[in-house]
N, C-alpha and C positions, 0 to 999 in steps of 0.2 A: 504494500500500500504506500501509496508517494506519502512524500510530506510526514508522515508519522513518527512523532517521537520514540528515541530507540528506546524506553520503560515502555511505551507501550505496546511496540512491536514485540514484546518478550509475552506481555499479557497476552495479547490478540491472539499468539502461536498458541499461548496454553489452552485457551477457553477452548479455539478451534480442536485444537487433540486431544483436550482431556475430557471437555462436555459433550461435543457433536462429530465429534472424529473427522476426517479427511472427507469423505465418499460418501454420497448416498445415494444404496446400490437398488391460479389468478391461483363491483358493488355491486356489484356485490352489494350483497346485505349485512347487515350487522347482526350478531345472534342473537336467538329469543331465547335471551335467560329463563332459567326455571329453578323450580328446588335442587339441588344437586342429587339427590337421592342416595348415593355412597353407595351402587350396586357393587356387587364382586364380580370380574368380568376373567374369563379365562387367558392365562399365557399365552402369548406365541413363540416358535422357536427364535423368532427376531430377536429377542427381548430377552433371550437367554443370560445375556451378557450385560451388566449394568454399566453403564457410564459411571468414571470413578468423581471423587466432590468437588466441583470446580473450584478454580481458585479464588481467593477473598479479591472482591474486585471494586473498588468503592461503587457505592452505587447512589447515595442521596446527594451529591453535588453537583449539580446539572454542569458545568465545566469540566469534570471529570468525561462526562458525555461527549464535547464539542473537538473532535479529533483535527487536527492541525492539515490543513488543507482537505477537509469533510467539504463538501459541496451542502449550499443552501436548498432548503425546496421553499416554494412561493407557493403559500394553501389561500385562495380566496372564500373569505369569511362571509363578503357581500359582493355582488356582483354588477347590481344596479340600485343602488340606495340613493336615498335623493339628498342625506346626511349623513354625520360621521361625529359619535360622539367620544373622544380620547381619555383617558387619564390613565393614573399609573398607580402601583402599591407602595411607590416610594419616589424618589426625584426623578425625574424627565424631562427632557426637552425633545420638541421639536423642530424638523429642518425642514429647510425646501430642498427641489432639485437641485441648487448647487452646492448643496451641503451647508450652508449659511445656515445659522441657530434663531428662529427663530422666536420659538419662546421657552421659557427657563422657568420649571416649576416642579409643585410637589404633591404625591397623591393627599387629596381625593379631588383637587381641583381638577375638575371639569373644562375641554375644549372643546368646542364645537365647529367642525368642519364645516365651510358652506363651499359653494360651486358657482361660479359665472363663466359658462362656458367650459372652456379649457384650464379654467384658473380657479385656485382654492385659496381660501384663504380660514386661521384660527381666530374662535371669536370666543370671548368670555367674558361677562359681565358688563359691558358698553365698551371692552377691549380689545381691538383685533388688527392680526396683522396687516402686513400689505398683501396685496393677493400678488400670486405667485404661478406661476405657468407650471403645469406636470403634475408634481407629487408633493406630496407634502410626507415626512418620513417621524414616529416619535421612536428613542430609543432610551429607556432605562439606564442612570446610571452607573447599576449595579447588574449583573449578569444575575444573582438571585434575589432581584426583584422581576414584576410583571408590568407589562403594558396592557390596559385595558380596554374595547372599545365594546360601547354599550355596558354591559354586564358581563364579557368575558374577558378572564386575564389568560394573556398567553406570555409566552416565552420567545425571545426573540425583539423584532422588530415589529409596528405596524407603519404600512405605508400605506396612503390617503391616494386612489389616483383619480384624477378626471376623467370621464371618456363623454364621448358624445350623448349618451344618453344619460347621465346618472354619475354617481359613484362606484369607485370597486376598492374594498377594501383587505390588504393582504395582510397577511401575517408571512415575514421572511426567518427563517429560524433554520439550524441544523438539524440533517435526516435526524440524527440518533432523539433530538428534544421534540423533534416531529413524531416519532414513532410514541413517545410517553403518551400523547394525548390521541392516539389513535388504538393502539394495540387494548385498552381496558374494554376498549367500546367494543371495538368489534368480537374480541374473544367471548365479554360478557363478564360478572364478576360480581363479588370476589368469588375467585378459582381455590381451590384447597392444595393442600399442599401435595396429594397425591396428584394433579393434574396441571403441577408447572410445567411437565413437557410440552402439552399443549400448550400450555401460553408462550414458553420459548416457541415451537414451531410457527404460530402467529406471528411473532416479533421475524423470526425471518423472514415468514412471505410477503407481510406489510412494508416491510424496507426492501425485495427484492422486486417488490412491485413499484415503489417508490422511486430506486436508483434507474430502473428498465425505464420507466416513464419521465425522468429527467435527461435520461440519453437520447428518446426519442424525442424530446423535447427542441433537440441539439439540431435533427436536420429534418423532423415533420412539419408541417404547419399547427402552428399550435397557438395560444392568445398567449398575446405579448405581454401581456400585465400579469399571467401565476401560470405555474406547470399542474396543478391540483385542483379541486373541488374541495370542501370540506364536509361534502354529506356522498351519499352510497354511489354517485355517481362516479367516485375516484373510492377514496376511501372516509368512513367516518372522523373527524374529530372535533377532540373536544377542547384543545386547549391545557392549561394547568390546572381546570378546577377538574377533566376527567382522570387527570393522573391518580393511580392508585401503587400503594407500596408492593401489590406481587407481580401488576405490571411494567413497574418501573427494575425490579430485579429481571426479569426475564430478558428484557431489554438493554437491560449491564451484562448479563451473562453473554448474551448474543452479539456485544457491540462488534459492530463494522460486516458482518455477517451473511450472504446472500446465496440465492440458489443460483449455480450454474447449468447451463448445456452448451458442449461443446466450446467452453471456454466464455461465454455471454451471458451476461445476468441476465433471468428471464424475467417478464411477466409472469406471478404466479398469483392467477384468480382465486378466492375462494368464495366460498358459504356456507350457509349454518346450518344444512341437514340435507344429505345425498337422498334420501327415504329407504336407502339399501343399496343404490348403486350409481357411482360416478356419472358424469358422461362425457361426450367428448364438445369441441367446441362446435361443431358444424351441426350437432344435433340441436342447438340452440341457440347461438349465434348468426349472423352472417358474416363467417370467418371460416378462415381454414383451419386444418387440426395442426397442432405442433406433436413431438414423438415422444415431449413429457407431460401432456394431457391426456392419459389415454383412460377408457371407463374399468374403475375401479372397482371390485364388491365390497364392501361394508358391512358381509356377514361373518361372525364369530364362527374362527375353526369350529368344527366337531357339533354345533348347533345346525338346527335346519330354521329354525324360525327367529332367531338372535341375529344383531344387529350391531356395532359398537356406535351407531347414532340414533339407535331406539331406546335412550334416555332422554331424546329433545322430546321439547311437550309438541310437536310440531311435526312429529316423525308421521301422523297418520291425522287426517283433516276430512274435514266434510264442509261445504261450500253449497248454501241452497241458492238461486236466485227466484222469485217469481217471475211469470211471462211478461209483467208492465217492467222488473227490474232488468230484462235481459231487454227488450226494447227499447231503455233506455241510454243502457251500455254499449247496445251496438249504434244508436243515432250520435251518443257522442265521442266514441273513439276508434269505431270500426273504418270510418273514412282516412285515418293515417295512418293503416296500415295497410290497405290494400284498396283498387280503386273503386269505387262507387258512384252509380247516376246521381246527378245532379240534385235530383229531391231523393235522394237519400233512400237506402236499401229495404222501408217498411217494415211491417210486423216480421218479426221472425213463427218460421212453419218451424223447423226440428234445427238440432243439433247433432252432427253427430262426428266420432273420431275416422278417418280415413285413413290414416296410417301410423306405424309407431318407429320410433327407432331402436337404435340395436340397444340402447339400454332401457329400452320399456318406456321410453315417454312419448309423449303422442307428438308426432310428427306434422301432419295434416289436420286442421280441423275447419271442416263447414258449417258454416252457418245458413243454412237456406232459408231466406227470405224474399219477399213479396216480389220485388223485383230484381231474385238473383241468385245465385248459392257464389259466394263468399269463401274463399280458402286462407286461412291461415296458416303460418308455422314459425316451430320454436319458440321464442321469448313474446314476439308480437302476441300470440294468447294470452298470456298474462295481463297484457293491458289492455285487453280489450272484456273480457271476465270479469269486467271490477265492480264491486262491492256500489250501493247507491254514495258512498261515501269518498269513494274512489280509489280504495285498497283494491293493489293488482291482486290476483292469484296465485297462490304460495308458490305453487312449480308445474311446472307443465307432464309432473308424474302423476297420471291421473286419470279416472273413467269417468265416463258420461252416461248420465241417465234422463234420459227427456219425456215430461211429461207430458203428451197434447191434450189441447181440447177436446169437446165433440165436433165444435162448431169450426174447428179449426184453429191454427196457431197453438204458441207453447204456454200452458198452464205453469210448469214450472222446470227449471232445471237443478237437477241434483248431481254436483262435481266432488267424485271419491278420490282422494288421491295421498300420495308419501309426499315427505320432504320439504325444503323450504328456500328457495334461493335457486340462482339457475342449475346450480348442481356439476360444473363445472369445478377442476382441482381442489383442492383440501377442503376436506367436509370437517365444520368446527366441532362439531357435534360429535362426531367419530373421532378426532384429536383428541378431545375429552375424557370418552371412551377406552378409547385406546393407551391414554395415559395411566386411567385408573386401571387397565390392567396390565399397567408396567411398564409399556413402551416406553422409549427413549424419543425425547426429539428428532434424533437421526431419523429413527425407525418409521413415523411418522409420514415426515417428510419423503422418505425414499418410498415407502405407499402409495402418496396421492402425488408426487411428482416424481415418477418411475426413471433411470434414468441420468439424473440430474446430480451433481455436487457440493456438498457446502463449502464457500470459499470468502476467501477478505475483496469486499469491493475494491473497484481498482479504484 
């Protein structure tokens, strides 16, 4: 790893050999925590072999985190807000784009971003700066203090930018302080101590999904103002009030840490409940497959009806709609996904599955209605199935039962189905699983991303 001081290049080698060994031979959604339950879940011969107790690695000093030539990620917290309110937990100032200071203060005072155009400018109390072209930047004067805006404090910087419609507001911080306020959310919490592996495994695929999307950042077209999202459409976060102490250790234990193939940090997707079995990416995306996504089972050696993610409360579902709420959902989201006349597709006559894929999720689904039958696939079902509320559909593992009329049309539809999330790479829920019954991180990992390496980001 460039730039890395030689103390901690001595750490980094241990952690990697002593916790997650050399080899291991993906919003996403966030998981739906539940009671833990504390089942006993059978061995695998994986798991034969314990990882020995990593080393004492500090882990509460958020600088101990921030590795010497670590690359920033940019999470946008707001995207088009028409204000921006600042403060800090302790001294702050604010800059403009040329680095100029322009105001010098201390929490809990309050600043208030405003916008004219391209230009911002801080106001507090009948006091406000000059307005200022670009961005407006606050930085803490203390590395363990927080910058706030609105109601959250994060870690890092916040930068104020103009754009033509609104505000965007970033939050610029290091992966590894990035990862604190993302990895609790998404794993779910608190984890018991029997199921740190899972939460180390998490902490790797969120920063291996992190570093992948910062590189692709480098020659995709991408928005110039953050490389991230801060909700399921990148990855969850929540800042420093999500931090919690067993995801902040996982996090220390794993620092600098990512999945390879072939020498290249991957993307590695995850989600909160396979229903029993993986899939690959083409069965639900519109993408091609990679050779370390491939469809996984999720069932317990030596059981025939056992699971290690049939602890999620989420692992088996039932989903009713009426024939007004299924008429509803198709007038307002059945037109973006597939094409429709002009006045709109009408009462829906039946539903039904048309085909599946190789790992049991429905492939094909029609909608036959008034003026049409309707195909869908993969992830597009899910949004279009939604709840009068506008909750998509847990997964697209799942059967149909359609009720008709006499007079004709659907009385009601009744959707049976597993699992929770697209079901693509690491099921959180089977990490879990799998922890409690002993696996290792490695072991984990080398599972749901078959193939693949653990190595030090470059």
């Amino acid at each position: 790893m460039s730039a890395v001081p030689r103390g901690w290049r001595a750490v980094l080698k241990l952690v990697l050999v002593s916790t997650l060994g050399v080899a291991c031979s993906p919003k996403r959604v966030p998981i739906d925590d539940g009671p833990p339950g504390m089942i006993s879940l059978p061995r695998t011969a994986a798991d034969s072999v314990k990882a020995p107790t990593p080393p004492d690695i500090p882990r509460d000093e958020p600088p101990s985190q921030r590795l010497e030539g670590s690359r920033d990620v940019r999470v946008a917290l707001a995207t088009a807000a028409q204000g921006a309110v600042l403060s800090g937990t302790g001294a702050f100032r604010i800059f403009d784009a040329r680095n100029r200071e322009v105001v010098r203060a201390r929490g809990p005072d309050a600043w208030s971003v405003e916008r004219r155009g391209r230009q911002l400018r801080a106001v507090r109390q009948g006091t406000s700066t000059s307005w200022s072209d670009g961005f407006l930047t606050l930085r803490s004067d203390r590395e363990d203090e927080f910058g706030i805006f609105g109601a959250e404090k994060v870690r890092g910087t916040i930068r104020v930018i103009a754009s033509d419609t609104g505000i965007v507001v970033v939050n610029v911080l290091p992966v590894e302080w990035y990862l604190r306020g993302v990895v609790p959310l998404e794993i779910g919490g608190p984890r018991a101590g029997n199921e740190a592996a899972a939460v180390e495994a998490q902490a790797i695929a969120a920063r291996s999904y992190t570093v992948a999307r910062l590189a692709a950042g480098e020659g995709a077209a991408r928005n110039a103002n953050y490389d991230m999202l801060s909700s399921v459409a990148d990855q969850v976060y929540g800042g420093a009030d999500a931090e919690r102490p067993f995801s902040n250790d996982a996090v220390a234990r794993t620092i600098g840490l990512v999945l390879k193939f072939n020498g290249r940090v991957v993307s590695a997707p995850y989600h909160s409940t396979c229903g029993g079995e993986t899939a690959e990416p083409d069965e639900v995306w519109r993408s091609s497959n990679e050779p370390f996504l491939q469809r996984v089972s999720d069932r317990i050696p030596g059981t025939s009806d056992r699971f290690y993610c049939d602890i999620s409360p989420r692992f088996s579902w039932t989903r009713t709609l009426s024939g007004d709420e299924l008429d509803a959902a198709v007038r307002a989201y059945l037109g973006t996904y597939t094409s429709v006349p002009s006045g709109g597709a009408g009462r829906v006559r039946n539903v039904t599955v048309e085909s599946h894929t190789p790992s049991g999720r429905v492939g094909r689904l029609i909608i036959a209605a008034e003026r049409g039958n309707f195909a869908l696939r993969g992830n597009d079902i899910r949004y279009v199935l939604r709840t009068p509320g506008g909750e998509i559909l847990n997964s697209t593992y799942f059967s149909v039962l359609t009720e008709l009329r006499r007079e004709g049309g659907v009385a009601r539809v009744v959707v049976k189905g597993n699992g929770y999330g697209h079901g693509i790479g690491m099921c959180q829920w089977g990490a879990i699983g799998r922890a409690r019954a002993g696996q290792s991180a490695r072991a984990i990992l080398a599972t749901y991303y078959p193939g693949t390496t653990v190595g030090l980001m470059n």
